[in-house]
C-alpha positions in Angstrom: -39.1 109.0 -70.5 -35.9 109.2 -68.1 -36.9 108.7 -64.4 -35.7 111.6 -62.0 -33.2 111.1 -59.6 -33.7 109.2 -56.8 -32.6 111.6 -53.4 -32.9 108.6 -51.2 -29.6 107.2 -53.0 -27.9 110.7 -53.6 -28.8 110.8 -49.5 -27.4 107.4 -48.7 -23.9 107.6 -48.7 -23.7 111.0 -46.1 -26.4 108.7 -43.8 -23.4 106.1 -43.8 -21.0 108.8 -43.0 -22.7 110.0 -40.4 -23.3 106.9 -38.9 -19.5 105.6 -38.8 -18.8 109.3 -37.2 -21.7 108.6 -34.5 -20.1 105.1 -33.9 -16.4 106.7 -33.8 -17.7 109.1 -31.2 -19.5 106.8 -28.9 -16.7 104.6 -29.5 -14.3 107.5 -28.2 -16.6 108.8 -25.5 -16.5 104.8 -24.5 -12.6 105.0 -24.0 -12.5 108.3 -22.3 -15.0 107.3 -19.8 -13.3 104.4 -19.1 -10.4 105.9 -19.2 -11.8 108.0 -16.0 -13.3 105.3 -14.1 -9.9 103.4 -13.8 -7.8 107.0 -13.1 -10.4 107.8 -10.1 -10.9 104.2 -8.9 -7.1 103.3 -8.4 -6.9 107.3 -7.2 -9.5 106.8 -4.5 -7.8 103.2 -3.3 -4.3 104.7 -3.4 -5.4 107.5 -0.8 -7.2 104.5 1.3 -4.3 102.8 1.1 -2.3 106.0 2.1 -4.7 106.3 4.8 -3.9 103.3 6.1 -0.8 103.4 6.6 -1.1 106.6 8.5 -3.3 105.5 11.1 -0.9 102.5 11.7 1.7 104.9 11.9 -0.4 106.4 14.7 -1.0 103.7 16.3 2.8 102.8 16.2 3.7 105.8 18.1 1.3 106.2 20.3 1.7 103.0 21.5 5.9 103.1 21.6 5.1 106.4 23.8 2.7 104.7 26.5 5.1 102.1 26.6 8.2 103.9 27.4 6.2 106.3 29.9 4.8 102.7 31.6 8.3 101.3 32.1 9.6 104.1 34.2 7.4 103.2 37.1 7.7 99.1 36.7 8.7 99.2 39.9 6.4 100.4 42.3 4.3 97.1 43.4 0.6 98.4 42.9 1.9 99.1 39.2 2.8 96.6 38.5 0.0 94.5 36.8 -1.6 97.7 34.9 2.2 98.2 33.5 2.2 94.7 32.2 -1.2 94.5 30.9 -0.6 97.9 29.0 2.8 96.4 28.0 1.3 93.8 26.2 -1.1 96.0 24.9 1.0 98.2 23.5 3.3 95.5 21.6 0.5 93.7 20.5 -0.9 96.5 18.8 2.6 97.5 17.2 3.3 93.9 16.2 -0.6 94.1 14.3 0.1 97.8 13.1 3.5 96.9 11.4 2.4 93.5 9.7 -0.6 96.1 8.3 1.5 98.3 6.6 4.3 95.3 5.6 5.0 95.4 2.1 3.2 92.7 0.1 5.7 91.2 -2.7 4.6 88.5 -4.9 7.6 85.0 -4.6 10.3 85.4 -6.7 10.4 82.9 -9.5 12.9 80.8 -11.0 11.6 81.2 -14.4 8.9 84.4 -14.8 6.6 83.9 -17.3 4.8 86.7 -18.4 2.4 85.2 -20.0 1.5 83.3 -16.7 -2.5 84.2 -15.7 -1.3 85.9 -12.4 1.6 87.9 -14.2 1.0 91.9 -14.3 3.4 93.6 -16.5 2.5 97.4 -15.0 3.3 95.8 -11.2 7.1 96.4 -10.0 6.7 93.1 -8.0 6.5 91.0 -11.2 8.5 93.2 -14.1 11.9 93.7 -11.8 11.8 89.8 -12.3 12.3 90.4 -15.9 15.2 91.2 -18.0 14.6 94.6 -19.9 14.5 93.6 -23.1 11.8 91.1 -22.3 10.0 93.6 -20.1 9.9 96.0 -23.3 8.4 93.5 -25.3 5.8 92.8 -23.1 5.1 96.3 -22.3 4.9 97.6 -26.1 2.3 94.6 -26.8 0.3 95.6 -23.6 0.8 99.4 -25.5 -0.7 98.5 -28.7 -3.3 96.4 -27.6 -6.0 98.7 -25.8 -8.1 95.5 -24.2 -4.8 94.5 -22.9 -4.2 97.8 -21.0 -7.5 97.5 -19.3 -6.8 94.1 -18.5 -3.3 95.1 -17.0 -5.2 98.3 -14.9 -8.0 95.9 -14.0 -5.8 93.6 -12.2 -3.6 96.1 -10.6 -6.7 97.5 -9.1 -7.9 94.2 -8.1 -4.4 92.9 -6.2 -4.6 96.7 -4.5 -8.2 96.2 -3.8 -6.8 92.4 -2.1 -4.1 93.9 -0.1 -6.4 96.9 1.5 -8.7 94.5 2.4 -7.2 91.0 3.4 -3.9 92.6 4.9 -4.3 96.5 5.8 -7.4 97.8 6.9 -7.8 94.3 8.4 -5.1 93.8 10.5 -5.6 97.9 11.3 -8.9 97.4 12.7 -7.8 94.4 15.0 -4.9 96.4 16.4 -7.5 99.2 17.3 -9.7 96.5 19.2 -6.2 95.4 20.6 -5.9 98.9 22.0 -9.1 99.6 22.9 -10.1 96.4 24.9 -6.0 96.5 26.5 -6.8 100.2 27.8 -9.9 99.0 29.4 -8.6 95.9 30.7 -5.5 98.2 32.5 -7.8 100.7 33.6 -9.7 97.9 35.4 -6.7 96.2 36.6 -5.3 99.8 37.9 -8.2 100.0 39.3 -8.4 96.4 41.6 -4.8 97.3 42.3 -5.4 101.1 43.5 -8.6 99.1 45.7 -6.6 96.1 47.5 -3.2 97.9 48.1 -3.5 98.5 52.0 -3.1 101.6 52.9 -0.8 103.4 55.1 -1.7 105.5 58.1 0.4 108.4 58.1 1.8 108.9 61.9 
């Protein structure tokens, strides 16, 4: 008696086929979305970082202005002490604005290694160390290794994360408290000055 065909085993094979093209799509759906996350993260810290440097820009010239505009009347007397207060103000807050937006360069090395743990291939700062035929080495294994381009994006959006917030947006803020608490302290001081200064009785 000859057994009929079993469908489970005739069925088998397109189950398995199906499953390695479920696994290839997840797989691919995976990338893509990671893919996103890192173009929109480093998009959205590029603007802050563009941001940045526009309101120190701000702060830069407004501040150049009030100074020149204070420096025309340095020498009338009662003036005096609101034009130096807002002096100091105003170069303090330059002085913090421009080290904000000072570009951050890693040390040049003797020897680069680019196999170092701090060394990222896809950041100017460390490739223009390298010779180009060791840079295109690098780069084409970083190209056909996919966890090593994530690693590489990874860490460039971690040192731009570093500089936002240990160098710009920190040294931004305290320039704006700089300005802020200097044209208080003036107005005050104008103030005292505009109060003591005797005045004149007009014959």
């Amino acid at each position: 008696m000859i057994d009929p065909p079993d469908e489970n085993n005739d069925l088998t094979p397109k189950k398995k086929k199906k499953e390695k093209d479920r696994n290839r799509l997840k797989a691919k759906n995976a990338d893509r979305a990671m893919d996103n996350m890192f173009r929109i993260v480093i998009n959205t810290h590029l603007q802050l970082s563009a941001m940045a440097d526009n309101k120190a820009n701000m702060l830069i010239t407004v501040s150049s202005l009030i100074l020149s505009l204070s420096l025309v009347n340095f020498n009338d007397p009662t003036l005096q002490p609101t034009i130096i207060c807002m002096g100091l103000t105003c170069v303090a807050t330059i002085l913090l604005a421009v080290y904000a937006t000072l570009p951050n360069l890693p040390p040049r090395m003797a020897k680069p290694d680019p196999h170092s743990p701090g060394f990222n291939i896809i950041f100017f700062g460390y490739f223009s160390q390298l010779d180009y035929p060791v840079f295109a080495q690098e780069m084409q294994k970083v190209i056909n290794d996919r966890s090593r381009v994530y690693d590489s994006l990874a860490r460039d959006l971690y040192n731009l994360g570093k500089v936002l917030g240990d160098r710009k947006y920190r040294f931004i803020r305290m320039s704006y408290l700089v300005f802020m608490v200097g044209l208080v302290i003036s107005f005050v001081t104008l103030l005292a000055s505009l109060v003591t200064t005797p005045t004149v009785p007009i014959e």
